[in-house]
C-alpha positions in Angstrom: 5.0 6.9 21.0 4.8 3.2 20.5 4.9 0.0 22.2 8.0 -2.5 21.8 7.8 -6.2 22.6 10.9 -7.6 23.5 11.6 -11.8 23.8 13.9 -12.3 26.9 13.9 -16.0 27.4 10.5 -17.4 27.8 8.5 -14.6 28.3 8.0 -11.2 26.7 8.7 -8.2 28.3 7.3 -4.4 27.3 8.6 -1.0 27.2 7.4 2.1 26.0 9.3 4.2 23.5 9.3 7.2 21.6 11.0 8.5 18.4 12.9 12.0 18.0 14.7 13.7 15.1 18.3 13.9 15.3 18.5 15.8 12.1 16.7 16.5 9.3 14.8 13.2 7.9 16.9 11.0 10.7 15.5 9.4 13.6 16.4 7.8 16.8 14.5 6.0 19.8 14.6 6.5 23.6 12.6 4.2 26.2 9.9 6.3 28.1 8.9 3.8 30.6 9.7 0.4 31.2 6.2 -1.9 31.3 8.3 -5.6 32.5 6.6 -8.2 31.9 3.4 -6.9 33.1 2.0 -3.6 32.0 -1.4 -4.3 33.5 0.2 -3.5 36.8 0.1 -0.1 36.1 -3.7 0.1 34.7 -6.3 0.5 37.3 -9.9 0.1 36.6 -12.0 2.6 36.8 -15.9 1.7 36.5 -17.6 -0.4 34.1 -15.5 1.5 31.2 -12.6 3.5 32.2 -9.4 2.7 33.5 -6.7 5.0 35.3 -2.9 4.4 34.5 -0.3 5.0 36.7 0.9 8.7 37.9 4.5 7.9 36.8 3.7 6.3 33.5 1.5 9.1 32.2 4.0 11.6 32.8 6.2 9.7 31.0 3.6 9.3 28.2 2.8 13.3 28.7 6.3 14.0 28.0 6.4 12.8 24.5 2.7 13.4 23.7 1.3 16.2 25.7 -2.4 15.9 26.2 -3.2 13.2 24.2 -0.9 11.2 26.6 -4.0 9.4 28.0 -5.6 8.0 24.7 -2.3 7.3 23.0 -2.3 5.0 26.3 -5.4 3.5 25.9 -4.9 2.6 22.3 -1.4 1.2 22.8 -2.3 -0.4 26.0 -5.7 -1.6 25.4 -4.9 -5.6 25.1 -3.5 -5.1 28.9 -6.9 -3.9 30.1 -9.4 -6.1 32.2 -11.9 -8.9 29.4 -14.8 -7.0 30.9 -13.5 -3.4 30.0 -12.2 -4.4 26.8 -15.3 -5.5 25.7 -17.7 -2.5 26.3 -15.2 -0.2 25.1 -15.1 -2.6 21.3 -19.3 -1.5 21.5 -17.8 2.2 20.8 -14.8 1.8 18.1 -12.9 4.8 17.8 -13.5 7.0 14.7 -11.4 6.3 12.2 -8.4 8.9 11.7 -8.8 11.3 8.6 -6.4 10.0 5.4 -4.7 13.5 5.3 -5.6 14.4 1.5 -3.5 14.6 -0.6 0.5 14.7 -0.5 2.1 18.0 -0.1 5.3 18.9 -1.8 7.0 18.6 1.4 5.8 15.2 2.4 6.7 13.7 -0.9 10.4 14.8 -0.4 10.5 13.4 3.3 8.9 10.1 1.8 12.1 10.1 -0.8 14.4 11.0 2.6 13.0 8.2 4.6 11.6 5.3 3.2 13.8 2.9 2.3 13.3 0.1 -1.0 13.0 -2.6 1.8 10.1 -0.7 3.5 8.2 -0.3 0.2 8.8 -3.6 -0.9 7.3 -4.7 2.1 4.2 -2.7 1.6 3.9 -3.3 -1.6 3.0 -6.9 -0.9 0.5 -5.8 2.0 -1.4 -3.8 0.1 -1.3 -6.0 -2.9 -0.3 -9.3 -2.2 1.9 -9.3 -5.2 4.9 -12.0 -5.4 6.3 -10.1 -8.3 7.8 -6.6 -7.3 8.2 -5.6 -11.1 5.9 -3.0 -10.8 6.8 -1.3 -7.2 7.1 1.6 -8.9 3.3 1.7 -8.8 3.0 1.5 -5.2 1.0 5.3 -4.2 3.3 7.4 -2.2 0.9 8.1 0.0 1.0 4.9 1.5 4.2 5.8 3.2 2.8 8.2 4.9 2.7 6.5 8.1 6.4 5.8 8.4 7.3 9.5 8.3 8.8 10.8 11.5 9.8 7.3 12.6 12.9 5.7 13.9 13.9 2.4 12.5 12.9 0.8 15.5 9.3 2.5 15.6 8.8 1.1 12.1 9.6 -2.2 12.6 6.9 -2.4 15.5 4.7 -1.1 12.8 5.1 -3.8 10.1 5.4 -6.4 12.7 1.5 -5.3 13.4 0.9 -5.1 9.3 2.6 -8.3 8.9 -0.3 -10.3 11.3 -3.1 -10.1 8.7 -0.7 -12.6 7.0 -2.0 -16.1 6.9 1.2 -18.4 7.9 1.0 -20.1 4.7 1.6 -16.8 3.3 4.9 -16.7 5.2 7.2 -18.0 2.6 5.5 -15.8 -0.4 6.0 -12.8 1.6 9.5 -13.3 2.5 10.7 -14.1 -0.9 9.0 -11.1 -2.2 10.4 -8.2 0.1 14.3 -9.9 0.0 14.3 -9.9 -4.1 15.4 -14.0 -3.9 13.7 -14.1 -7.5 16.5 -12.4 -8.4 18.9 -14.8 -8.1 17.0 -17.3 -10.3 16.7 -17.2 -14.5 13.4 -18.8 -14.8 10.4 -17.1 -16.0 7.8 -17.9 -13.2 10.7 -17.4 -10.4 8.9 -13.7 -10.0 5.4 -14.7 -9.1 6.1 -18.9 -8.1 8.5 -19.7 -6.0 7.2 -22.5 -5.0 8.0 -24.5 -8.0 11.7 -23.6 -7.6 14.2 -25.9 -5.8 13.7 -25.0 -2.1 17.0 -25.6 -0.4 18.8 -23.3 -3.3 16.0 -20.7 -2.9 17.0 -20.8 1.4 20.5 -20.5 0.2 19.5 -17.3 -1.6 17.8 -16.2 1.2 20.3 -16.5 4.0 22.6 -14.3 1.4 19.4 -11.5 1.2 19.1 -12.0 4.9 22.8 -11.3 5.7 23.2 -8.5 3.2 20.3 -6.9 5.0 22.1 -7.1 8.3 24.9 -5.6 7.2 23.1 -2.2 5.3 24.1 0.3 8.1 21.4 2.5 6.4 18.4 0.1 7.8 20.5 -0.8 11.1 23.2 1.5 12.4 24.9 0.5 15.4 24.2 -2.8 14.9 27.1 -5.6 15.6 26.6 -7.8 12.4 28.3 -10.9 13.9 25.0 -11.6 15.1 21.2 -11.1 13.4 19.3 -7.7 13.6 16.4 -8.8 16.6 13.8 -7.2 14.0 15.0 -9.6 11.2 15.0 -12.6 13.0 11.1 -12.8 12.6 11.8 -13.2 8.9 14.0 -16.1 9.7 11.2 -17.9 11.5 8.5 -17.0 9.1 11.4 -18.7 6.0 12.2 -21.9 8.0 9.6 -22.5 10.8 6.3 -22.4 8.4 5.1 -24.9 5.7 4.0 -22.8 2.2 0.2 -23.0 1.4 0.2 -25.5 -1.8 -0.4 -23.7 -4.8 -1.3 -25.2 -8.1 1.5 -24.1 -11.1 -1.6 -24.3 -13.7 -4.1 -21.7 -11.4 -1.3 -19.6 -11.0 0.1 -19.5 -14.4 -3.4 -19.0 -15.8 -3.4 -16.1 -13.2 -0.9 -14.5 -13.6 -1.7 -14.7 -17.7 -5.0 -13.0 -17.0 -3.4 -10.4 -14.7 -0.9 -9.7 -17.5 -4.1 -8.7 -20.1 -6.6 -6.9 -17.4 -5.1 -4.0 -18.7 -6.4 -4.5 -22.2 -7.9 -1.3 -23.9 -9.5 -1.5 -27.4 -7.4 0.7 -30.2 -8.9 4.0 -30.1 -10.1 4.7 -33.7 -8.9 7.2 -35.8 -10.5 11.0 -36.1 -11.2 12.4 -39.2 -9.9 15.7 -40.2 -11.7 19.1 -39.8 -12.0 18.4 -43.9 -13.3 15.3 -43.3 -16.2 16.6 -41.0 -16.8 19.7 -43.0 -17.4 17.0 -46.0 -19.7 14.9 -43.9 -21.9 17.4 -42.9 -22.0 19.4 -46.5 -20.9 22.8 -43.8 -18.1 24.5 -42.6 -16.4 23.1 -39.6 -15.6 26.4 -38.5 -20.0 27.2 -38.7 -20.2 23.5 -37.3 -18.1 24.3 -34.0 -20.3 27.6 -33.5 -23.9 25.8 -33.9 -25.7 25.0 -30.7 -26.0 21.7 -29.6 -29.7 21.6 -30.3 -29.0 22.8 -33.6 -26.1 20.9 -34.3 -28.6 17.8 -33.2 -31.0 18.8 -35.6 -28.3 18.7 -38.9 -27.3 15.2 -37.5 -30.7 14.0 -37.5 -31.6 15.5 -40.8 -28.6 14.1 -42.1 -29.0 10.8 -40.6 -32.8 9.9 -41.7 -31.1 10.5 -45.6 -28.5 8.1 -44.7 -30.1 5.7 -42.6 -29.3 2.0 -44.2 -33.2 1.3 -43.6 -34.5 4.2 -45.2 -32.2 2.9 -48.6 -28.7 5.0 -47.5 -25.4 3.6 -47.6 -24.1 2.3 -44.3 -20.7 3.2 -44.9 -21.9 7.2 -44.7 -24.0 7.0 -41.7 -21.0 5.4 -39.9 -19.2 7.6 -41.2 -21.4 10.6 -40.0 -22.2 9.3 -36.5 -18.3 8.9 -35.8 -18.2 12.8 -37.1 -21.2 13.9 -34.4 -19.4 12.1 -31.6 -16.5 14.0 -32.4 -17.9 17.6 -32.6 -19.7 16.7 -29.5 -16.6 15.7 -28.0 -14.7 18.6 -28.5 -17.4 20.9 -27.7 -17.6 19.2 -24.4 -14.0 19.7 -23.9 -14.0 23.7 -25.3 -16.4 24.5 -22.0 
């Protein structure tokens, strides 16, 4: 159950919906109750704390969520609830929900059903703020765990809600990211700065992401594309109604440099042979991977105060032989 928002002329106006499988991994949406303009008409306080919602409402709410009708109402309908109420119940935040663990086989294959590119592009940039979608393929499947089960509809109300965290001078970023309009442009930094691209070609290539989106019956079914998808439209406004937060080319460049070598690992050096080893330690490495630690300790020490450069050795060997006792170690951590 969720709560839709709808724009009819100057004033919003609510209703509350619900989503239902048509088939397997397909989903549709039905209006429970319709809220008007006002849903705090049918919220009743109750108290210093409690409120009491309408008979007709909650068994609306009771058909699509059983008992948990009543706090699925108080979540959803909480801005609608009197200053003084909202503000003891935010002394006694609800406990967060448990994550789930980990994906099950079954959940992975629904995620593959239902979540569309467009729907992990977008979250891809939420949880990472990234401009370049090179690397969606990173994005953990278990982050589209909440769209499961939804209609289209549902899960539009659900990024619209993601979507606030967004500063406005975010807007632009955001929008080219999740409609691939880099795409459409050779230039190296056209991935991760659009800002430094020509901004009337870059709404051109827009409107054309914008319109093929309308038209994908796969994210809007039943929808007349003469005119734009209502749940698009906010993309529209976010593109042409909001000024871009001024970026430097240098910072980001520099950025997106460092970002590029974060990932830096120093080469992992070589082992030496079970030869090798056997040689270093003057025993056999098969008598070497049966010694004790403790013992094996004492051989390495024995070995090293011979070798030691300060005590006259060559430095070359006690490398050499410290490399070889990190690597029986190693391996006997490994064989446990």
């Amino acid at each position: 159950m969720y709560l839709a928002t709808l724009a009819r002329g100057p004033h919003l106006h609510y209703e509350l919906r619900h989503s239902y499988a048509t088939g397997e991994h397909r989903f549709a949406h039905r209006t429970l109750f319709d809220l008007g303009p006002r849903p705090e008409r049918f919220i009743t306080p109750c108290g210093d704390n409690a409120v009491l919602f309408d008979e007709v409402l909650l068994a609306a709410a009771e058909e699509a969520c059983g008992e948990d009708a009543e706090a699925s109402l108080e979540r959803l309908l909480l801005p609608f609830f009197p200053a003084e109420i909202r503000r003891r119940l935010a002394l006694f935040p609800p406990r967060a929900r448990p994550s789930g663990g980990p994906l099950t086989d079954s959940e992975r294959e629904a995620i593959r059903q239902q979540v569309q590119l467009f729907d992990r592009r977008r979250l891809y940039y939420l949880r990472c703020g990234a401009v370049d979608q090179s690397r969606l393929s990173r994005l953990r499947e278990v982050s589209c765990r909440p769209l499961l089960g939804q209609s289209r509809d549902e899960r539009e109300y659900l990024f619209a809600r993601e979507e606030r965290v967004l500063e406005t001078g975010m807007y632009f970023q955001y929008v080219y990211a999740i409609f691939t309009v880099g795409r459409h442009f050779p230039q190296d930094h056209a991935r991760w700065f659009p800002e430094a691209l020509p901004r009337d070609e870059v709404a051109d290539r827009f409107i054309e992401e914008l319109c093929r989106h309308n038209a994908d019956t796969t994210l809007f079914a039943d929808h007349d594309t003469t005119s734009l998808h209502p749940h698009l439209r906010r993309y529209a406004v976010m593109f042409f109604d909001h000024i871009p937060t001024l970026r430097s080319f240098q910072a980001e460049f520099a950025e997106a440099f460092m970002a590029g070598h974060r990932r830096f690992r120093w080469p992992k050096k070589p082992q030496a042979s079970r030869e090798q080893v056997s040689n270093i330690f003057a025993t056999p490495y098969e008598e070497l991977q049966r010694m004790s630690p403790e013992r094996l300790a004492r051989l390495f020490r024995h070995l090293a105060l011979r070798l030691h450069p300060d005590q006259g050795g060559d430095h070359e060997a006690f490398i050499r032989l410290s490399e070889a006792y990190k690597q029986l170690r190693r391996a006997a951590r490994k064989g446990k």
